[in-house]
N, C-alpha and C positions, 0 to 999 in steps of 0.2 A: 116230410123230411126237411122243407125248406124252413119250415118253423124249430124242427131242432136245432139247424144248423145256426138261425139266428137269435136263439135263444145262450147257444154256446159261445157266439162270436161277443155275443153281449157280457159274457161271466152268469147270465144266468142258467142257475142249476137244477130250479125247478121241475122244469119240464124232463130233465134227463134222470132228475132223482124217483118222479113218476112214472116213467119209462122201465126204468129197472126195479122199483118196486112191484109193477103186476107183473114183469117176467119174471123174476125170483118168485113170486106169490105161487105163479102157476107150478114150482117146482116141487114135486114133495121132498126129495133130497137137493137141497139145491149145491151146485160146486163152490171151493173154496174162491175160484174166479169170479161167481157172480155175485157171490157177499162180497169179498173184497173192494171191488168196485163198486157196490152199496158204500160199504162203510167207506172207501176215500171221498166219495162224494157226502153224504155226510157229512166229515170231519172239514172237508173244505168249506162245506157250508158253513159250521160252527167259527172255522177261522174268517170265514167273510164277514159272520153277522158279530164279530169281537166278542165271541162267549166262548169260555174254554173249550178246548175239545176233550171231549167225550162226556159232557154235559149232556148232551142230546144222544149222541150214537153211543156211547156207554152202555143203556138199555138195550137196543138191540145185540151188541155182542153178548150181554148177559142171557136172552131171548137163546139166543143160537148155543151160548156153551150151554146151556138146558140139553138142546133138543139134536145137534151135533158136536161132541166137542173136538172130536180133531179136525172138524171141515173150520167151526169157528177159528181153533187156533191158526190153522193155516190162512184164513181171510184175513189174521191180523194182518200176516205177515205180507200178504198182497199188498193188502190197503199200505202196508208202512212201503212197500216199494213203489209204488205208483204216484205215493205223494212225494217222494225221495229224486225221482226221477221222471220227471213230470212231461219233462220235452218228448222224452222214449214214448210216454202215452199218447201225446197228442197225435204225434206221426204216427203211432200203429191203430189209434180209433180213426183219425183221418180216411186213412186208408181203407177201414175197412167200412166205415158208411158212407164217408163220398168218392173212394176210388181213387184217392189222392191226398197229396199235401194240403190240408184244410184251410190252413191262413196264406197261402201263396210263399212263394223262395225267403228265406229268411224269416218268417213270423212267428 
């Protein structure tokens, strides 16, 4: 846990983008929540490494409207709220893997 945690405080996304990939993997239907949070991460990545987004996670949504398509269309819709309001994410993933406000009062 202590390696995610400073993996996130770093901006990197790596290890959290490998995290959610083998738990979505293990899903056979997976929820519109756990793609979503695939695809924002992705797309955050794309905007970190200065390559458009959905250059990279384009394919996966293509992947998914195949094989789900209203869980896909619904993960757009995740993914577009989570990167929209980003602060609401940080506090409620905070919360729910380390038990608290992740960056301390105001971060």
């Amino acid at each position: 846990m202590d390696e995610l945690r400073q993996s996130l405080e770093k901006g990197d996304l790596s290890e959290i983008e490998k995290r959610i990939e083998l738990l979505s993997a293990a899903d056979e239907a997976p929820t519109a929540l756990s793609l979503g949070v695939r695809l924002a991460v992705a797309m955050a990545a794309e905007m970190r490494d200065g390559v458009p987004v959905g250059s990279r996670s384009g394919a996966m949504v293509a992947q998914w409207s195949r094989q789900w398509p209203q869980t896909a269309d619904d993960a757009v819709a995740v993914a577009r709220e989570l990167l929209l309001n980003p602060k609401e994410l940080k506090e409620k993933l905070g919360e729910r893997l380390f038990g608290g406000n992740p960056g301390g009062e105001g971060a």
